[in-house]
N, C-alpha and C positions, 0 to 999 in steps of 0.2 A: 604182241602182248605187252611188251615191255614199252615199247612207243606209243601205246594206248594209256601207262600209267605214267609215264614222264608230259604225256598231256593233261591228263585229270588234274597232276603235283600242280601243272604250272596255272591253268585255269583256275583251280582251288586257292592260290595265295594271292592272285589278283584282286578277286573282291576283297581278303583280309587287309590285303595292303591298300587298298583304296578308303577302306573304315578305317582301317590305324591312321590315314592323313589327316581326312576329315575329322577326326577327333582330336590331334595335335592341333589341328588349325582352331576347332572350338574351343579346344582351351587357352590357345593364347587369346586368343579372340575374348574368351571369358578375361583371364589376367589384366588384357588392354582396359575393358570395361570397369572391371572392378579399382583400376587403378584412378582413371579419370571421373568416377565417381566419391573414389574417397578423395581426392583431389578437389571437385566441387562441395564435398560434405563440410572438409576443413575451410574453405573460400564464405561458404555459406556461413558457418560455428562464429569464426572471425566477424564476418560483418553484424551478427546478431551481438556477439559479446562488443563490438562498438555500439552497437545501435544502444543494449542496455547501459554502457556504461555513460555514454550522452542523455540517456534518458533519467539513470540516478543522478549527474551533474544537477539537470534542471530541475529535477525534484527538491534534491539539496538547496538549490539556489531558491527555490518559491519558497522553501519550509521557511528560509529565516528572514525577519520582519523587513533586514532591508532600507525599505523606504522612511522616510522621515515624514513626520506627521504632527501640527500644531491641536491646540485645544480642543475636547468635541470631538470626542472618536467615539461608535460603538463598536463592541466585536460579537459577532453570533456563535456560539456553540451547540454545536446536536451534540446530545445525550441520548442515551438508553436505559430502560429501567428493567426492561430484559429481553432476553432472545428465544430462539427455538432452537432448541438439539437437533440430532438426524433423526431423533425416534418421535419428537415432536414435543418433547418435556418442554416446558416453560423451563427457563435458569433465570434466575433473579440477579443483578445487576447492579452495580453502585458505581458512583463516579467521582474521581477528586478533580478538583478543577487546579490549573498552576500559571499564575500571570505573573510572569518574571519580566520585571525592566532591564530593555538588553541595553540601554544608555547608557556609560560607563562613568558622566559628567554627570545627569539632569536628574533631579527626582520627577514623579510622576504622581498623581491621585487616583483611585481608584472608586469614583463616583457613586456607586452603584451594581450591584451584582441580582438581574432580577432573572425569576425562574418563570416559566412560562410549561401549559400542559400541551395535550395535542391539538388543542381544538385553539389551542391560539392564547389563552386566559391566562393572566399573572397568577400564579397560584402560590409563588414564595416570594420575600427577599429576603438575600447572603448575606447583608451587610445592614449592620444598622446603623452606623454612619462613614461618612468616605473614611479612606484610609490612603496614608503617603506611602509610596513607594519609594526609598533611595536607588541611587546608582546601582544597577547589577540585583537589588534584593528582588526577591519571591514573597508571596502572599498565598496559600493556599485557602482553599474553599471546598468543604466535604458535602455531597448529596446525597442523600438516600434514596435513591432512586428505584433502589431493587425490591420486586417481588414477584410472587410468583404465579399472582393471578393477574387476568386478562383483565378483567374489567376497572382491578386496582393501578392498574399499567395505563389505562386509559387517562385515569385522573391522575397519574403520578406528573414528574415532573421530565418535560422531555428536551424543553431547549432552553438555554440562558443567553442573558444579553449582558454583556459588561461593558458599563460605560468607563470612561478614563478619561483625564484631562490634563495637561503639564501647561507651564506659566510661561513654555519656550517651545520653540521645533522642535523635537528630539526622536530618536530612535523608537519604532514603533514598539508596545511590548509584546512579547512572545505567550499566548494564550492557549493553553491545550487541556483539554479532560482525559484522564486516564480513568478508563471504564474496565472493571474488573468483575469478575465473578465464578459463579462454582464451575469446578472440574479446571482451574487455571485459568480460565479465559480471563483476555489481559488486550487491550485496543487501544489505540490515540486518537481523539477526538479534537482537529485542529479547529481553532475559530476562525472569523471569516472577517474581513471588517464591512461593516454598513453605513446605511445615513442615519445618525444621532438623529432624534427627537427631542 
């Protein structure tokens, strides 16, 4: 009797002891795992915050004008005269335009500032006659662009073209629209340069 239950005791903690390894063993096994994955997660983090930080470098570097450029420039700007909500509201839209001469030496003229709708048609101009730019100064330019109907959106005003011209090479200027409207909305709308007409 007694040598039937010192057999059952010993049989009995065999299989326990054999799940208590196997599950040591899984857990380290789990720990090894989890270790060389947060080891690849940080490997991965790193490469992406370089990859972003190279990628705002060259952003930063396109944004500013850079290149020098003689007489007979045009620059393109898309405007918007408004947008759609997540609910599908029209919000109506205004834009101020801002051509800063980044030259620190050269003035600059500012030709012509003309508005164009969607369908391609001059339908304003900014300026009614050229205007100098000195060294460093800003010239702003307000549109009204905003409203809140479709079909006045249509014929509103959606891109401008601003010519400029200097008497020397100089630093291109910096052209951008800030597009603003209800509930905060707030964008930068850079220009482009093209071929003057």
């Amino acid at each position: 009797m007694l040598d039937n239950q010192r057999h059952a005791d010993s049989t009995g903690s065999g299989p326990s002891l054999t799940i208590s390894v196997i599950g040591a063993l899984l857990a380290f096994a789990l720990i090894i795992s989890l270790a060389l994955l947060t080891e690849e997660l940080y490997e991965l983090d790193e490469h992406l915050q370089a990859q972003l930080s190279a990628s705002t470098d060259s952003e930063e570097a396109a944004a500013l004008p850079g290149a020098r450029a003689a007489e007979g420039v045009a620059v393109y700007v898309p405007v918007y005269g408004q947008m759609l909500s997540g609910s599908g509201q029209a919000l109506a839209l205004e834009t101020l335009v801002s051509i800063r001469n980044t030259d620190p030496a050269t003035s600059l003229q500012v030709d012509a500032a003309q508005a164009f709708d969607r369908s391609g048609r001059q339908v304003a101009s900014l300026l009614s006659s050229p205007r100098a730019l000195g060294p460093m100064q800003r010239l702003q330019l307000h549109t009204q662009t905003g409203t809140r109907s479709t079909a006045a959106a249509d014929k509103g005003i959606d891109s401008l073209v601003i010519q400029w011209s200097a008497d020397a090479t100089i630093n291109r200027p910096l052209i951008e629209a800030l597009v603003t409207g209800e509930g905060g909305i707030s964008f930068i709308s850079r220009g482009k340069t093209i071929e003057r007409h």
